[in-house]
N, C-alpha and C positions, 0 to 999 in steps of 0.2 A: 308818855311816861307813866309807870304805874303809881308814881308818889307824889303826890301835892303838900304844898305848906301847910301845914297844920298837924297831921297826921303823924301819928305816931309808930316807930319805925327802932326796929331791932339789930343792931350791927353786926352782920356776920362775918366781917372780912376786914383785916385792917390793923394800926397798933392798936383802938379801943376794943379789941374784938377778946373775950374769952376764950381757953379750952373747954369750959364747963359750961352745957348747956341753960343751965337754969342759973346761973350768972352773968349773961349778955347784957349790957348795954341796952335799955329802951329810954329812948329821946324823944323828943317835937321836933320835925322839920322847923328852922326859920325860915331860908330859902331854897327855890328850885331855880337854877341854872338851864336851861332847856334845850340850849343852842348848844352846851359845851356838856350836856347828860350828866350831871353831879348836882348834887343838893347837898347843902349847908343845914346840920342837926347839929342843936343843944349839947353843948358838953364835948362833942365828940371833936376829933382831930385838931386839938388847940394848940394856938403856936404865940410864939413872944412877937409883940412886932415894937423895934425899938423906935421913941420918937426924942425929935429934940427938942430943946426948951422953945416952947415959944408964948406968944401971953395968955390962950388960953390953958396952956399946961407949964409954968414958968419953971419948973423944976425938971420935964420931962420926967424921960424912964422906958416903959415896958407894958405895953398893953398885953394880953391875953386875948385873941382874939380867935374864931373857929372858922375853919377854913372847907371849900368844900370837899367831899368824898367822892367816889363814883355812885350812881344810884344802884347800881349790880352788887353794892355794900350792902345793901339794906335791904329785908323785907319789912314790908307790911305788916302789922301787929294789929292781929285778930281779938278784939276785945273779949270773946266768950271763952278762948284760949288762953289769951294771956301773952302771948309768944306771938313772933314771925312767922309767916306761914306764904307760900304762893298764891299768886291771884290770876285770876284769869278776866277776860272783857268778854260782857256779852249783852245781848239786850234785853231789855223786859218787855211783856207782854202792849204795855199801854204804850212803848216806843223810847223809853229813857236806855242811856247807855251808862251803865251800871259795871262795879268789880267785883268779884266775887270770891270766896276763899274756897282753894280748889280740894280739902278738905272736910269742908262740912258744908260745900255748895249755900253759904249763908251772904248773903250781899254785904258788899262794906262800903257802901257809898254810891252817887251819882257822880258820872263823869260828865254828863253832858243830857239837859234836858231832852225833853221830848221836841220836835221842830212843831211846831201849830202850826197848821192848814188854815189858810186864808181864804174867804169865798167872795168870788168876783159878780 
């Protein structure tokens, strides 16, 4: 999957989604779903979930809670842009597998170190 937790990530598709470009939606993933390809971001897709009284909440009510999206929702939010942008995987020279913004070919992370060579 192109998006991990943490990462910051622009909504292009959806109810939180704008018509105007430079009005979108940019969030932090909380979670990445893997098995079911949707990730759970800040703010976006929030829904009521009602609960009943019970003793740690003796009054009940109405949580707010965000629910996940598809990740095909979201790009990548290229820090030197500013915006979402597409990535592509590829490897670096010393063996790290690394993302890269397929606009300004600038790396935006490790995916996956280098494997170390063990000598027998």
């Amino acid at each position: 999957m192109h998006i991990k937790r943490g990462d910051l990530v622009e909504v292009i598709a959806g109810d939180d989604r704008t018509r105007r470009k430079d009005e979108r939606k940019i969030a932090r993933v909380l979670r990445v779903l893997l098995d079911e390809g949707k990730v759970v971001v800040e703010g976006v897709n929030k829904v009521y979930k009602h609960v009943r009284p019970n003793r740690q909440n003796p009054r009940g009510g109405r949580l707010s809670i965000e629910m996940p999206i598809d990740a095909s929702n979201v790009l990548l939010v290229n820090p030197d842009l500013g915006r979402g942008v597409r990535t592509g995987v590829r490897m670096n020279p010393n063996g790290d597998k690394v993302r890269f913004c397929k606009k300004t070919g600038k790396e935006l992370g490790v995916i996956r170190a280098a494997k170390q060579k063990t000598e027998k």
